[in-house]
C-alpha positions in Angstrom: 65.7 -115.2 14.9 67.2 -112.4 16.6 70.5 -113.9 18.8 72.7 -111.9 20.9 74.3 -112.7 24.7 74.9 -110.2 27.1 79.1 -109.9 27.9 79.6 -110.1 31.7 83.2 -108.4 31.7 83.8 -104.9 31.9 87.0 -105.1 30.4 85.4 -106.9 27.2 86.5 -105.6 24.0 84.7 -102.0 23.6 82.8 -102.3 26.4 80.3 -104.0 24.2 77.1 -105.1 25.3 75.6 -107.4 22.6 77.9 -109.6 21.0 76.3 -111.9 17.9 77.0 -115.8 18.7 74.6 -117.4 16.2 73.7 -115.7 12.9 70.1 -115.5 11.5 70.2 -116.9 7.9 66.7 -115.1 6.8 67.0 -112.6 4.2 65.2 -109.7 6.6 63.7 -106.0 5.5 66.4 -103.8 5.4 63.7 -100.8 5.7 63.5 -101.5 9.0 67.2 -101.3 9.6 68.3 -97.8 11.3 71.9 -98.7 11.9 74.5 -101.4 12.1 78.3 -102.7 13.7 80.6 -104.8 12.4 81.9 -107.2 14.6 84.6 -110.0 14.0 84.8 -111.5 18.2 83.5 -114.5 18.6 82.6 -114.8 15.0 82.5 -112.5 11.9 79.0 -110.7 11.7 77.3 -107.5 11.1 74.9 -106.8 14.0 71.6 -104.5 12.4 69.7 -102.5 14.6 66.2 -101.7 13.9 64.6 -98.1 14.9 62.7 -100.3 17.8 66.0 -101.0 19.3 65.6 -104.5 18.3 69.2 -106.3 17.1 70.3 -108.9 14.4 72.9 -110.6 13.8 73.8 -111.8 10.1 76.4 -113.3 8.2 78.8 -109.9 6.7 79.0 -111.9 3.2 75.1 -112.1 1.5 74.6 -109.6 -1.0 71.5 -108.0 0.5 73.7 -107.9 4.2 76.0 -105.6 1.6 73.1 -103.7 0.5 71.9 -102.5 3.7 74.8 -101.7 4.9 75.1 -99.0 1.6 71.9 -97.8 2.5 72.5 -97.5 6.0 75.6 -95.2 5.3 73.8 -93.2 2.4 71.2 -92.2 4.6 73.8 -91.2 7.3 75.6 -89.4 4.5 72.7 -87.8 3.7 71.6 -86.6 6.8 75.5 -84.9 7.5 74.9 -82.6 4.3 
């Protein structure tokens, strides 16, 4: 469950090159998760990146979406100090 397309225009927003298009619905292991972007074009999502490189798209509102994201920032957070 892992969806993401590949934007063929350079002047695309960012220069992103993963955009989500289809959200995975599956509650996932956020231990696996080493980073994340927000994205709201074409649809609102937050895209998780695992340490393999691997990406995921998910729907921004489920409480364990919210979750990672905290835990995501606290260990950025605690890797600044």
């Amino acid at each position: 469950f892992i969806y993401f397309s590949l934007l063929g225009s350079a002047s695309s927003q960012a220069m992103r090159k993963f955009s989500c298009v289809k959200l995975s619905t599956k509650q996932l292991n956020i231990r696996n998760f080493v980073n994340y972007e927000k994205q709201q074009v074409p649809i609102d999502a937050i895209m998780f990146i695992t340490a393999g490189g691997i990406r995921i798209c998910v729907s921004p509102n489920q409480k364990w979406v919210q979750a990672a994201i905290k835990r995501i920032d606290e260990s950025r957070a605690a890797k600044r100090k």
